[in-house]
C-alpha positions in Angstrom: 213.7 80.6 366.2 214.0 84.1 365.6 211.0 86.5 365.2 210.9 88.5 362.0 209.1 91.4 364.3 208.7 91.2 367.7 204.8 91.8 368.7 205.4 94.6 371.1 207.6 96.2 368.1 204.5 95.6 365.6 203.6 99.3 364.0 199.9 100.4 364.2 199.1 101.7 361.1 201.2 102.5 358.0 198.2 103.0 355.5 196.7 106.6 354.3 193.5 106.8 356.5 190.0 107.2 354.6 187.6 104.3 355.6 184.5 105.2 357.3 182.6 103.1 359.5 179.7 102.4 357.1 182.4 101.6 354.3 184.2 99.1 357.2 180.6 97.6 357.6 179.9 97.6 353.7 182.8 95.6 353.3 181.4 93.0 356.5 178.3 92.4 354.8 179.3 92.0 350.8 181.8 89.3 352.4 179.5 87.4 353.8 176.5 87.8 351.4 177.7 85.7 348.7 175.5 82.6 346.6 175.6 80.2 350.0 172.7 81.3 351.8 171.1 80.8 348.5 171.5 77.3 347.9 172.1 76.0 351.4 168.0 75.1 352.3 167.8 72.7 349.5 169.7 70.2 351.9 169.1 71.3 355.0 164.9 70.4 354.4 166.2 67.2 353.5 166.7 66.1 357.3 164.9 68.7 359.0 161.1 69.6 358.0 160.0 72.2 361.1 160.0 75.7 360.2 161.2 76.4 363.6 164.1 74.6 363.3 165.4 75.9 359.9 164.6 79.3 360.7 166.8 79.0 363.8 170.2 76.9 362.4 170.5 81.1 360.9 169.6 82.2 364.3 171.9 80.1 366.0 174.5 80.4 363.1 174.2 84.2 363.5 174.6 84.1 367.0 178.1 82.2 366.9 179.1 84.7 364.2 178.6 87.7 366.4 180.1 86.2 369.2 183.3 86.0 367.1 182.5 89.4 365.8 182.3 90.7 369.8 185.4 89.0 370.1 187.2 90.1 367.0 186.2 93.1 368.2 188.5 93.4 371.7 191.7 92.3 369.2 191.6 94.7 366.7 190.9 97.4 369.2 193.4 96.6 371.7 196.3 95.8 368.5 194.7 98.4 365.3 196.7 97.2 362.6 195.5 95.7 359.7 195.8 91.7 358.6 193.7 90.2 360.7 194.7 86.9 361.7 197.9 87.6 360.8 197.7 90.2 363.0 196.1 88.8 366.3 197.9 85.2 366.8 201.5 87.3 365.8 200.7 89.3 368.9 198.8 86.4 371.0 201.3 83.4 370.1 204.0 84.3 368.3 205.1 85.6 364.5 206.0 82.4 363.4 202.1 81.5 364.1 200.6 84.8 362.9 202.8 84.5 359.2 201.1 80.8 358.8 197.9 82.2 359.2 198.8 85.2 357.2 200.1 83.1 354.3 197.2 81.2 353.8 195.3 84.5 353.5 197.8 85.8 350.9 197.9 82.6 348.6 195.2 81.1 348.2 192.8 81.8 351.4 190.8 84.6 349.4 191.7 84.0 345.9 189.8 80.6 345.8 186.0 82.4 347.2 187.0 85.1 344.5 187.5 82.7 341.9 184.7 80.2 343.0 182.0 83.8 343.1 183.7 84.9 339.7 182.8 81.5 338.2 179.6 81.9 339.6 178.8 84.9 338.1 180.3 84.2 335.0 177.3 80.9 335.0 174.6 82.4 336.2 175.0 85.7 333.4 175.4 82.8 330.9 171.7 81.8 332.1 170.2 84.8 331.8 171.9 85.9 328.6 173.1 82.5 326.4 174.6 84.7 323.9 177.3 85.8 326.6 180.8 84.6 326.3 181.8 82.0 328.8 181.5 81.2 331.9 185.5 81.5 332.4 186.1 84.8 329.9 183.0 86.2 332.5 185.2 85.3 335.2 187.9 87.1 334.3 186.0 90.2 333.0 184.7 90.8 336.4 187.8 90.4 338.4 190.0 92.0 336.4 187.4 94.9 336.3 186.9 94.9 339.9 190.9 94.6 340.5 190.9 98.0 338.2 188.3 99.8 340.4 190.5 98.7 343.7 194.0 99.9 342.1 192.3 103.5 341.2 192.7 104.2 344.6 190.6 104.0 348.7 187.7 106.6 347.2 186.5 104.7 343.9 187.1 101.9 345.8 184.7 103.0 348.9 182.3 104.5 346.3 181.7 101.3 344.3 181.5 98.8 347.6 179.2 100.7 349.1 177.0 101.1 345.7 176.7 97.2 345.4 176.1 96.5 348.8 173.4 98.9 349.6 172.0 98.1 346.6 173.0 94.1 347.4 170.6 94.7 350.3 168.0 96.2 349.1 167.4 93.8 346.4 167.3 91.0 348.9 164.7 93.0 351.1 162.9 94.0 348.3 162.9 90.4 347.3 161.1 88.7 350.5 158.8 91.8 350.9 157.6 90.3 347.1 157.6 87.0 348.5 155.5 87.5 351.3 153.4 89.7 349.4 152.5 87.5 346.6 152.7 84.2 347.4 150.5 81.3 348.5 151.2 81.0 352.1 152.6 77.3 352.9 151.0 75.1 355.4 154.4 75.3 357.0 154.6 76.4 361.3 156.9 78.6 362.1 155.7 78.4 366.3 158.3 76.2 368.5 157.0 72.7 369.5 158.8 69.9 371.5 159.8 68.3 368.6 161.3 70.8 367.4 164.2 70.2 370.7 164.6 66.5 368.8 165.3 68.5 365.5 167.8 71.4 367.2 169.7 68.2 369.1 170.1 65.9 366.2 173.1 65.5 364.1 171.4 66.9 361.2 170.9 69.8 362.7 174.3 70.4 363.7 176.3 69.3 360.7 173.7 71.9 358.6 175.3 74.4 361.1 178.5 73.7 360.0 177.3 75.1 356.0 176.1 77.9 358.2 178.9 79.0 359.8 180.1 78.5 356.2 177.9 81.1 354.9 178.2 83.7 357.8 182.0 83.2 356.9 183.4 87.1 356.7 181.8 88.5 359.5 185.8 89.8 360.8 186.5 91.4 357.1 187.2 95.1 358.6 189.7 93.6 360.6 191.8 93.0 357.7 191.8 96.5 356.9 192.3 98.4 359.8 195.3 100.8 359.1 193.0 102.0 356.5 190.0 103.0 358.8 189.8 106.6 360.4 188.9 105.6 363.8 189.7 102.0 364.2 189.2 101.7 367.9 185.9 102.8 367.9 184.4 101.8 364.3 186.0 98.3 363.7 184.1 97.1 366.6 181.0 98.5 365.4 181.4 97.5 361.9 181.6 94.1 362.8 178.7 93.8 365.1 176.6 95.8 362.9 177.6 93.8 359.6 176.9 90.3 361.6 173.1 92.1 362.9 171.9 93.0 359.3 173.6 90.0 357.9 171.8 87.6 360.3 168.4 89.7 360.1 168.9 88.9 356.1 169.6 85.6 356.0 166.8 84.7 359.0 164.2 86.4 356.6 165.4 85.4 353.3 164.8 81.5 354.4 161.9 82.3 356.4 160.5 83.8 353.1 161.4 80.5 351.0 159.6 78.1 353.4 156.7 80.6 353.5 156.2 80.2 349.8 157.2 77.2 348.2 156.8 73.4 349.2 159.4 71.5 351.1 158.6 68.5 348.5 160.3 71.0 345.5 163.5 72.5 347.7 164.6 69.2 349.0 167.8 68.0 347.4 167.9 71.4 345.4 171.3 73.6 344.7 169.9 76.3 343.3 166.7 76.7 345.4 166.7 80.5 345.2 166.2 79.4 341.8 163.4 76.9 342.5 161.4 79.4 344.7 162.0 82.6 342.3 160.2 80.2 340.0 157.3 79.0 341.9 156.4 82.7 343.2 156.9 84.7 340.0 156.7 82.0 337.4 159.4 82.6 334.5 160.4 85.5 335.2 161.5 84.3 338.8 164.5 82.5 337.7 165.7 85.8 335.6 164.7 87.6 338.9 166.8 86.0 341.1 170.1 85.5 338.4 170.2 88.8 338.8 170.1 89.5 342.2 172.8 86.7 342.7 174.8 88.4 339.8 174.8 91.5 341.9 175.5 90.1 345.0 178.9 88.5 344.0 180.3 91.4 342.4 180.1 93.2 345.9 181.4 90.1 347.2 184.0 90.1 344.5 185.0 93.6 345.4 185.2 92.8 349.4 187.2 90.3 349.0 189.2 91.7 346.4 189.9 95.1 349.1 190.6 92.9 352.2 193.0 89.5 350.8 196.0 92.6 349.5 195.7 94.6 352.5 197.5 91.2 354.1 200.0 90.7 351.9 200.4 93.8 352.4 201.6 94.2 356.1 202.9 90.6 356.0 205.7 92.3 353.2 205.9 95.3 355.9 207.5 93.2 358.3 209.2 90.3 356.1 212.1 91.7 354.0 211.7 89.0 351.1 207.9 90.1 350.8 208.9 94.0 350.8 207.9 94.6 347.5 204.1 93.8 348.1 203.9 96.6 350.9 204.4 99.4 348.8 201.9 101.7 347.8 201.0 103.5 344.7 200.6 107.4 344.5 196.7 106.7 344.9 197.9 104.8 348.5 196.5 101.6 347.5 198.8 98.0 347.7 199.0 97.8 343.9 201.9 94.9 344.0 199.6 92.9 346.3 196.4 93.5 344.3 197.9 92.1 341.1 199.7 89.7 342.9 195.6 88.0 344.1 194.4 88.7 340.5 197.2 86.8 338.7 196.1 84.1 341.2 192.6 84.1 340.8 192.9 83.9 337.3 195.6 80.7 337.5 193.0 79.4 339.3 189.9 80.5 336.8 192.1 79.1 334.0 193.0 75.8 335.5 189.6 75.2 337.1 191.5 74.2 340.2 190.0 76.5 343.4 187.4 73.9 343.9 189.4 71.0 345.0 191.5 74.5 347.0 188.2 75.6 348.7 187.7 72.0 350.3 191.5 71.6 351.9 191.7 75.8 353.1 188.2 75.1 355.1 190.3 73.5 357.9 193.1 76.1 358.4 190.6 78.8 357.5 188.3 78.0 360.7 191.5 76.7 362.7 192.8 80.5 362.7 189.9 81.9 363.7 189.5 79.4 366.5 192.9 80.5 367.7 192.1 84.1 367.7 189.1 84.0 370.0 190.9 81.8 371.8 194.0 84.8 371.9 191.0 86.9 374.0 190.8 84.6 376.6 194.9 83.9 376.5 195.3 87.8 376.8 192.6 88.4 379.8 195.2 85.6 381.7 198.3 87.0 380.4 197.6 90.1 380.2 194.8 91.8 382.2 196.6 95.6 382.3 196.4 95.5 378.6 194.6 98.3 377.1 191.4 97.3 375.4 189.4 100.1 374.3 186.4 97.8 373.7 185.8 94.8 375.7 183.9 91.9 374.0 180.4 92.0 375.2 179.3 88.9 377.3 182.7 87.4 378.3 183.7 84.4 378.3 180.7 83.1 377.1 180.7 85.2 374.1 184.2 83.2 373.3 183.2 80.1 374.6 180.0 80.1 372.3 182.6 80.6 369.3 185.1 78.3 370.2 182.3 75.1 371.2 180.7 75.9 367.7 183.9 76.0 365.9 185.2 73.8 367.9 183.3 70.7 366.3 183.3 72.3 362.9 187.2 71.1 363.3 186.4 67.3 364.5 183.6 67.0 361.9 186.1 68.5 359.1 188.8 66.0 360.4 186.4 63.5 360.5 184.4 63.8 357.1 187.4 65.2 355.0 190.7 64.0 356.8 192.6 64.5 353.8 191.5 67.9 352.6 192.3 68.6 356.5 195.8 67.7 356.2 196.4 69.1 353.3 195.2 72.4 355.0 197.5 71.6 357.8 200.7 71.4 355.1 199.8 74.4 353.7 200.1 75.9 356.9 203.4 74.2 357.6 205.0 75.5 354.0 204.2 79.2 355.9 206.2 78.1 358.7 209.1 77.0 356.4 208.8 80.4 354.6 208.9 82.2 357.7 211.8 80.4 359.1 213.7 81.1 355.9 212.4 85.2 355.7 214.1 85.5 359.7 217.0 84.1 358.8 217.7 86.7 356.1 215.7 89.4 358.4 217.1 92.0 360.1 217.9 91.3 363.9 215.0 92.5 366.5 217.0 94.8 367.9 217.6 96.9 365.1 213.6 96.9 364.0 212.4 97.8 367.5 215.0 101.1 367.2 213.1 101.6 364.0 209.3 100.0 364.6 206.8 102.9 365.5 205.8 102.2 369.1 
């Protein structure tokens, strides 16, 4: 089958420059802070009682992430153009490999997290204020509002991420320094026994991994927007390492502080045990407390994931001619066709209550594409060992080999538990592939694009 673009012809950057690195790392850490590591304890106590163990599924979870951050890392230094997986497995594999992963991304692979954190939000302003409209005309407010901010152009844009993530984070930090403060200390041990090697080998211990990894899940967002960053060889890397570090350092603290301070006995089975501990520390005006502080935290996770879903679209319509449209610009340099193009999505999917049941069958694909990309380090140190790589992934190749074992069985336990959600994943994947095969036939030959690519 013909390639739409052949990888060595790929362009490097066709975006007006203008990201800094602590925009790039913004942008990491409002991805992956989002309402998971807020409800995820109220399970995992259910199966697992010793401090130390809790505490260290985030360690270890964090620890997987930044090995695929390290990783992510060599890729997007050694090929800086934006669209992440899209990107790396076109380069690594082949087009035809890179557009299915890219296609998931563009339909449905960030509008379902947007819609599911929109919904959120719309619920949990609905609890602090009843009178509010609903939970779906919430929804819609704040996306469409965010989608406005993103369309204005890359400065608003940069200004009002960074806003709601620093202040994301300091919220959270300001929120377990109360905790630890105020509360009544648990008789809970936080010091390693040798049960606690029972607990970290169990099956328990590795399936709560798995909701984890779930929660870690945007560590690689700058490498989505790449052509947008001013030095992209030197500060994607950095982003990314430095987003996974303060990510992990939150998340580690922000359970540690849960267990410190309320009773295993009242978070066990919980959802919404941020909730349940807001309440037992603060009384009342915990639950108000913490509403707000996951209110806040979704819009910046709104607005990530609103910046970085386009931005593929984006290059997949620069190299496609039946998606040109979406890679044109507006005067402020933004992807305005590709921006409205996720919105209109998100709210279909608002609307029809359906990115639920979408969430559950992209988890697969999702995780298969990363697992292909770390894989692409290892494929291009055999392939390719005179290939330029301006960073080289720290710890290799057991940095990868962490990532892939760890992902690795996330895959058979998905396949496993959810086998039809899987396969559905898989056919979404395949419908790229039938896309793609239709786009080259209608493309433009090779030839002709490498006489007009950018080297």
């Amino acid at each position: 089958m013909d390639a739409i673009v052949e990888p060595s012809s790929l362009p490097t950057s066709r975006a007006a420059k203008g990201i800094t690195a602590f925009t790039a790392t913004s942008i990491a850490v409002a991805d992956m802070v989002g309402i998971g590591v807020f409800t995820s304890l109220g399970f995992q106590v259910r199966d697992i009682e010793s401090g130390f163990s809790l505490v260290m599924l985030w360690v270890v979870g964090g620890i997987v992430a930044l090995a695929g951050a390290l990783c992510y890392g060599e890729l997007a230094a050694a090929f800086p153009r934006s669209g992440g997986e899209y990107n790396f497995l076109s380069r690594v594999y082949h087009p035809a490999v890179g557009f299915m992963a890219g296609w998931l991304s563009a339909t449905v692979g960030f509008a379902a997290p947007i819609a599911l954190a929109a919904m959120a939000f719309g619920a949990y302003v609905q609890s602090l204020y009843p009178a509010a409209p609903s939970a779906t005309s919430l929804a819609l407010a704040i996306t469409w509002l965010i989608a406005l901010v993103h369309l204005s152009g890359l400065k608003p844009s940069s200004t009002f991420q960074n806003a709601s993530t620093v202040f994301k984070v300091v919220l959270i930090v300001g929120f377990v320094a109360a905790i630890f403060l105020y509360a009544t200390p648990e008789t809970i041990s936080f010091s390693p026994t040798l049960a606690d090697i029972g607990h970290m080998t169990s099956a328990p211990f590795a399936i709560s991994l798995v909701f984890v990894m779930y929660s870690y899940s945007g560590w690689n967002a700058s490498t989505y927007i790449v052509d947008e960053i001013e030095n992209p060889k030197r500060d994607v890397p950095r982003s990314l390492i430095l987003a996974t570090l303060i990510v992990m350092s939150l998340y580690v603290a922000l359970n540690a502080a849960f267990l410190y301070s309320t009773p295993i006995s009242k978070m066990s089975g919980e959802l919404e045990v941020a909730l349940v501990v807001g309440r037992h520390v603060f009384g009342p005006t915990g639950g108000a407390i913490v509403g707000a502080l996951i209110c806040i935290g979704l819009v910046s996770a709104i607005s990530a994931m609103m910046w970085i879903g386009p931005r593929v679209t984006q290059v997949m319509g620069q190299d496609l001619p039946a998606l040109r449209y979406f890679s044109r610009t507006s005067k402020s340099g933004v992807p305005a066709a590709a921006i409205l193009l996720q919105i209109i999505i998100v709210s279909l999917m608002v609307l029809t209550q359906s990115f639920e049941g979408i969430l559950e069958f992209i988890q697969f694909s999702l995780t298969l594409s990363s697992f292909l990309a770390v894989l692409g380090v290892i494929v291009l140190r055999i392939r390719r060992p005179d290939l330029e790589r301006p960073y080289k992934a720290w710890g290799y190749p057991f940095t990868p080999a962490i990532f892939l074992a760890v992902t690795g069985f996330m895959l058979v336990y998905l396949m496993i538990e959810r086998p039809v959600q899987s396969l559905a994943g898989l056919a979404l994947l395949a419908t790229g592939l039938v896309v793609f095969r239709i786009g080259a036939m209608r493309a433009k030959p090779a030839s002709e694009l490498k006489a007009t690519a950018k080297p």
